[in-house]
C-alpha positions, -999 to +999 in steps of 0.1 A: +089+431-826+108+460-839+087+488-860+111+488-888+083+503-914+064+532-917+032+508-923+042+493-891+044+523-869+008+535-886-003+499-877+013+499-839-008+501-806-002+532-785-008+550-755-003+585-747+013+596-712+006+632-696+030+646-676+018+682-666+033+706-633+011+728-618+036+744-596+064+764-610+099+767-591+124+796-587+150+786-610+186+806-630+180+818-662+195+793-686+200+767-661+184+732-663+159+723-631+143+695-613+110+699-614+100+660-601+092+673-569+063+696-581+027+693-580+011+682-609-003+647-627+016+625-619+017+641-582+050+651-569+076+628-565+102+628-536+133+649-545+158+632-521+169+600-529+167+568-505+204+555-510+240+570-508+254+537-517+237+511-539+212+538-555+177+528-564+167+522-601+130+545-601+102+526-627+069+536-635+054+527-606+074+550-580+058+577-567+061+611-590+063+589-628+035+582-648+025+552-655+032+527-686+007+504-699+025+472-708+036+468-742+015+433-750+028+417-779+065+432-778+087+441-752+095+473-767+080+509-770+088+541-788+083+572-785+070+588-816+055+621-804+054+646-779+031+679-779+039+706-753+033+737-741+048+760-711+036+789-691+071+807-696+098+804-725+126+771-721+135+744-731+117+710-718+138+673-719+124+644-716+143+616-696+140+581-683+155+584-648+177+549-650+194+554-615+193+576-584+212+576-553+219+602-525+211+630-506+251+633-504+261+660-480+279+689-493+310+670-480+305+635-491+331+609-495+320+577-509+338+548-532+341+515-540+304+514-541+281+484-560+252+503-579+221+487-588+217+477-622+196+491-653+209+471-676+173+458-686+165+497-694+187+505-719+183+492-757+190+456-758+204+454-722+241+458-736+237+493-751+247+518-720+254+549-750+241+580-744+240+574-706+248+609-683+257+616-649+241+644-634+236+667-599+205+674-587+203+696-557+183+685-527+187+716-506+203+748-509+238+750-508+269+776-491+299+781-511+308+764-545+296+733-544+323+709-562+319+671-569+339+639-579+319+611-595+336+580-600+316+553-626+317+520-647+317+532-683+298+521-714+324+492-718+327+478-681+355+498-678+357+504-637+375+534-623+368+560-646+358+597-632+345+628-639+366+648-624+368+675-601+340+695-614+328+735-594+295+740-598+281+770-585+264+777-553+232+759-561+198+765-547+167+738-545+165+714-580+191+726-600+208+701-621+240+703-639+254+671-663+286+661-656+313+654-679+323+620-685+363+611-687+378+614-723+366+585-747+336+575-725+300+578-741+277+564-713+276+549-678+269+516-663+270+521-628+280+550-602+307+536-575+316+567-560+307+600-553+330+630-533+319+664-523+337+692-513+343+734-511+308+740-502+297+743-462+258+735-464+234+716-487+230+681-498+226+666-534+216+634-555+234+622-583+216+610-611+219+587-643+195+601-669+189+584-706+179+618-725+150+610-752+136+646-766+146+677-760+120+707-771+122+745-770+089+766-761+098+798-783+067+821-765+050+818-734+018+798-729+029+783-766+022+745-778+045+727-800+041+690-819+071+671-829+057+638-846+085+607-851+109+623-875+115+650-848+116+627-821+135+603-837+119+576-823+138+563-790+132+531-775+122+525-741+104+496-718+075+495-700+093+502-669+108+538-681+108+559-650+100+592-675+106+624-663+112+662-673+137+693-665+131+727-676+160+754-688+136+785-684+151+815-699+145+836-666+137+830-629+109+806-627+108+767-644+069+777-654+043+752-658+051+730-685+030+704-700+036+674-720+019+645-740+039+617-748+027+594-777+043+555-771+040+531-801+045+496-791+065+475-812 
């Protein structure tokens, strides 16, 4: 049942989930990064994703997330803390990866595409709010790399798009978000995705629900941010967790993470 109390959050089970990296990546200064593919507990994941049409919707058992312990009694968790820490100075968010689908060349040209659903990942299985596209790159790119995603919005509505947006000539695991047509506030499914200007490098496109996002003010500096910081997101059991780094130079660092889950 829902923790609606601050007796009932003192009184809730929880678990804590580590996600640490132990390999750092070269990264732009003030750009967010993919770091899912490096080493670390859980062990790397696969960057490149396993379908250009469909998608796949990751959980917390694919290869790269940590795992969840079920939530016994109720079918719904929250997050109510996070402590971390980084080797360099960024910022760190915290995710659940809800849908992932590509490597699309450079040049892709997809549409009319039927996504998988992750409708039973977001609150309630109705509430698609505070869903976001993103790029991820797979490998490095020639040229501007520019990309069209066309998506179901938060309503159902079909045909909506991102437009045309230039990115930049991106190397290995950087991400941008991108911009979601006038009105929209979140996602239910990707049908379409179109590539074009750059000459080399392929790229996934995501569908991220954002749950925390931290700053580490000093290198090799720990932080706690307890519910009221947090705020307290819901999740399920399957959340396919997850973390980017915007490091303020030329490396994503080794960031570290602890995760507090109460289970309401």
């Amino acid at each position: 049942m829902a923790i609606t109390t601050l007796d009932g959050l003192i009184a809730a089970p929880k678990q804590r989930v580590q996600i640490v990296k132990t390999a750092s990546r070269t990264s732009v200064g003030g750009a967010w990064f993919s770091v899912f593919d490096q080493a670390g507990n859980p062990g790397a994941g696969t960057l490149a994703g396993t379908s250009t049409t469909t998608g796949v919707v990751p959980t917390d058992l694919t290869a790269g997330v940590p795992i969840l312990n079920a939530f016994g009694g109720g079918a719904t968790g929250y997050v109510t803390g996070v402590e971390f820490a980084s080797s360099v100075t960024c910022r760190v968010m915290l995710f659940d990866l809800l849908w992932k689908a590509g490597p699309y060349a450079n040049n892709a040209n997809t549409s009319a595409n039927t996504p998988a659903s992750y409708a039973s990942r977001v609150p309630g299985g109705t509430d698609f709010t505070n869903t976001e596209i993103w790029l991820e790159q797979v490998t490095a790119g020639t040229l501007v790399q520019n990309v069209n995603v066309t998506y179901i919005n938060q309503a159902g509505t079909a045909g909506r798009s991102t437009g045309t947006v230039a990115t930049a000539v991106n190397i290995v695991g950087r991400m941008w978000q991108l911009p979601l047509q006038a009105g929209d506030s979140g996602v239910q499914g990707v049908t379409g995705v179109v590539g074009s200007v750059a000459s080399a490098g392929t790229f996934n496109i995501l569908v991220l629900r954002p749950l925390w996002v931290g700053r580490v003010i000093v290198a090799n500096f720990g932080d706690i941010h307890d519910y009221l910081r947090v705020g307290m997101p819901a999740i399920t059991a399957e959340a396919a967790l997850g973390i980017a780094v915007l490091a303020d130079s030329t490396a994503t660092g080794l960031p570290e993470m602890m995760v507090t889950i109460a289970n309401g």
